[in-house]
C-alpha positions in Angstrom: 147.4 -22.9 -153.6 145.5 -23.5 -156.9 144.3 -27.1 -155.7 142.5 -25.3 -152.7 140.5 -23.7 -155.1 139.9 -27.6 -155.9 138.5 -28.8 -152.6 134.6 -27.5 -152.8 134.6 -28.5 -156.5 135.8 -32.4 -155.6 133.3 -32.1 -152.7 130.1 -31.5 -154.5 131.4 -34.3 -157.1 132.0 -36.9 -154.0 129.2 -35.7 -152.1 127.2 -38.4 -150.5 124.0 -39.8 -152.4 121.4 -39.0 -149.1 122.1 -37.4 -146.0 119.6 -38.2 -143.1 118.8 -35.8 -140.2 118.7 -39.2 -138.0 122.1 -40.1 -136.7 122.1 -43.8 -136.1 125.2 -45.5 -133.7 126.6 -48.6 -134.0 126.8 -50.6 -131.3 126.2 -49.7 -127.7 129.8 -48.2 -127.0 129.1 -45.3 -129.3 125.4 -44.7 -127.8 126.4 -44.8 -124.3 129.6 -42.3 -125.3 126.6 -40.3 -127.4 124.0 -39.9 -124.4 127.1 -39.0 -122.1 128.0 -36.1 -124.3 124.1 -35.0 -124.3 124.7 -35.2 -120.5 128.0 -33.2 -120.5 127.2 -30.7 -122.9 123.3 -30.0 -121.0 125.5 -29.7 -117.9 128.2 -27.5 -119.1 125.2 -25.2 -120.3 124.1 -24.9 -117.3 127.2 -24.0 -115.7 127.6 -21.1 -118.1 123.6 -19.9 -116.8 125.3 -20.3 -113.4 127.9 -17.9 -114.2 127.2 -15.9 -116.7 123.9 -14.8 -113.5 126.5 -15.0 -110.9 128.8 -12.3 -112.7 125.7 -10.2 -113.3 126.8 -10.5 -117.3 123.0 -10.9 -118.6 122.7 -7.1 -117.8 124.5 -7.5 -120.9 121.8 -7.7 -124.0 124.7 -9.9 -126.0 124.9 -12.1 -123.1 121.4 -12.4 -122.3 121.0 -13.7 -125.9 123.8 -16.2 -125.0 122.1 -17.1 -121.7 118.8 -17.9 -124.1 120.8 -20.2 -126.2 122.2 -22.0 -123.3 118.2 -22.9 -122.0 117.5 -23.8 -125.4 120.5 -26.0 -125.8 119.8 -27.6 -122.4 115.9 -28.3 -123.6 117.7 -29.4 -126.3 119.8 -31.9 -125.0 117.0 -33.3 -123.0 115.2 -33.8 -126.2 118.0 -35.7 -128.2 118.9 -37.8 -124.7 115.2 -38.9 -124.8 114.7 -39.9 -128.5 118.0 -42.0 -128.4 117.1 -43.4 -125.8 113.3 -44.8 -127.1 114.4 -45.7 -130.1 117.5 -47.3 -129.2 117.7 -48.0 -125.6 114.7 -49.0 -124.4 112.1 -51.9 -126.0 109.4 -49.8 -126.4 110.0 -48.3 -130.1 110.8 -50.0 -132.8 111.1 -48.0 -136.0 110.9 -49.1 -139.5 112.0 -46.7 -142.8 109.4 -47.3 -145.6 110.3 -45.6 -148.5 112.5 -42.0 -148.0 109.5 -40.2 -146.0 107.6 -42.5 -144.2 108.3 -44.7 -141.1 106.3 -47.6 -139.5 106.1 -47.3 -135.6 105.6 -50.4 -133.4 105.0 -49.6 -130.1 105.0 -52.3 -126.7 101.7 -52.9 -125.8 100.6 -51.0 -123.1 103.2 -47.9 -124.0 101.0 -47.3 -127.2 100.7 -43.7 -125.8 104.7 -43.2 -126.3 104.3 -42.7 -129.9 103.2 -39.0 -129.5 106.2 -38.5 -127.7 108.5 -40.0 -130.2 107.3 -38.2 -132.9 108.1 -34.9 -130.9 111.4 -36.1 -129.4 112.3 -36.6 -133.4 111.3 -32.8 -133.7 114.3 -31.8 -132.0 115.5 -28.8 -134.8 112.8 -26.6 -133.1 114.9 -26.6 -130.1 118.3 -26.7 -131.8 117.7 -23.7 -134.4 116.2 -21.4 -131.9 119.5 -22.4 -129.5 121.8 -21.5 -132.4 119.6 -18.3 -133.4 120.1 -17.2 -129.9 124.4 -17.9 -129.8 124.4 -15.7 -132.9 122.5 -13.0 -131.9 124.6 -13.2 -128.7 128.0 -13.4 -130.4 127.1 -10.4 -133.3 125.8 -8.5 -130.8 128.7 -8.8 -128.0 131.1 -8.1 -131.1 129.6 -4.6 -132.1 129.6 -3.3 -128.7 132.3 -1.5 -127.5 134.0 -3.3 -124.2 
């Protein structure tokens, strides 16, 4: 019991040197199994919009809240299925670190106009907080009301 007390202790000792926001995959196989899951879990999102409407639940305010997160998790998805897919994907970005905050862009000619759009799609926290914002308002909310 006493080497529980251990675990956060040896985690901040082993903790990794830098952690980056950008999750980068290793060959194809684990991008294609990536962008699927973006897929699955936008879809699955929008199945629970489906229901939670079809059962009248968003009457609800904790549900309504929950119904929020779901649109913003779908917007979301959209978001993170996009960026992969221009910077890892498609031949029209290619991104180069300089230094820890700066990155080079190189954009195809003609699609020069893209590189707006990848700096947004690289934004995608301000969907992602406001998403998980939403699910806890939801979930605190559905578990002080009475049932």
């Amino acid at each position: 019991m006493q080497f529980l007390a251990l675990i956060p202790v040896i985690m901040l000792v082993w903790c990794p040197s830098s952690a980056w926001a950008i999750q980068a995959h290793s060959g194809v196989e684990g991008l294609y199994a990536h962008q699927m899951a973006h897929i699955f879990f936008a879809c699955s999102m929008g199945l629970l919009i489906y229901w939670l409407r079809r059962r009248q639940l968003v009457s609800i305010r904790g549900w309504r809240y929950i119904q929020y997160a779901a649109v913003w998790f779908i917007a979301w998805n959209a978001d993170a299925f996009l960026g992969h897919w221009l910077e890892e994907q498609s031949a029209l970005v290619d991104s180069q670190r300089i230094g820890l905050m700066h990155i080079s862009l190189n954009m195809t000619p003609g699609y020069e106009w893209l590189a707006p759009v990848y700096y947004l799609v690289k934004l995608d926290h301000l969907l992602c907080v406001p998403a998980m914002l939403c699910l806890f308002l939801g979930l605190r909310r559905l578990l002080r009301e009475p049932s």
